[in-house]
N, C-alpha and C positions, 0 to 999 in steps of 0.2 A: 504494500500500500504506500503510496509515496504520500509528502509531507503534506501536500495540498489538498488530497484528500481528504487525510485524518484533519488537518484545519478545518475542512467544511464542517465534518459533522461533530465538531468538539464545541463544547456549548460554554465554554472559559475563551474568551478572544485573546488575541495576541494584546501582550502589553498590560492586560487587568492585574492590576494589585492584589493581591491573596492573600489569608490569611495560614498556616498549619490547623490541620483540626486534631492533629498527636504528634508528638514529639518522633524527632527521630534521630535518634542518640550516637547512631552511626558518622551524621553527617555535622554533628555539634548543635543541631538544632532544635528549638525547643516548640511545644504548643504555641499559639498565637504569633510567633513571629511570620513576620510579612515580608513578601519578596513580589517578585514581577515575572509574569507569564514570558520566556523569550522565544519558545518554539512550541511547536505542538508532535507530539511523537506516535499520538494515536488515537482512537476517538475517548481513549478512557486514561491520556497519562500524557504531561507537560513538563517541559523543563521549567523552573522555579530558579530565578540570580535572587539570591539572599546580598545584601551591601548590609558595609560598617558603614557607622556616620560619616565617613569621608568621603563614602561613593565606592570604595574598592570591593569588590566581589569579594564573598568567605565563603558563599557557596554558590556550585550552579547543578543542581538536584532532579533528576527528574522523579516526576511524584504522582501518583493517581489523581486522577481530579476529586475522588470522591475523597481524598483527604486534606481538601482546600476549601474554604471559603472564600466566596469573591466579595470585594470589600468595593463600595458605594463611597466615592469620597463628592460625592456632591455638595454643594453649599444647602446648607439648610435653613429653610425659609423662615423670614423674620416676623414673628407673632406681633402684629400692632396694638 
């Protein structure tokens, strides 16, 4: 299955913000931390770039989608 295919029917889009939904102790990483969607590898698993505050890559992980939450960074709407 080539890349472009698994992209169509991967329902996490390139670039979304994610969150862990379980640690994975292999890669240093823990629940809730957040990384960025950089490839897609199949309709059910994604490469995840984890950055240190400076920007430098500490991981680049491929991970199930069903172990991701996709994080909504919208601005939210101001109660008048």
């Amino acid at each position: 299955m080539s890349n472009l295919n698994a992209a169509s029917q991967n329902p996490i889009e390139m670039l979304a913000v994610v969150a862990l939904l379980r640690d994975l102790p292999e890669e240093g990483l823990l629940r809730g931390e957040a990384g960025t969607v950089v490839e897609h590898l199949s309709p059910t698993a994604v490469d995840v770039e984890f950055v240190d505050p400076d920007g430098r890559t500490r991981a680049l992980v491929a991970v199930k989608t069903d172990d991701l939450l996709v994080l909504h960074l919208d601005p939210v709407p101001q109660v008048a």
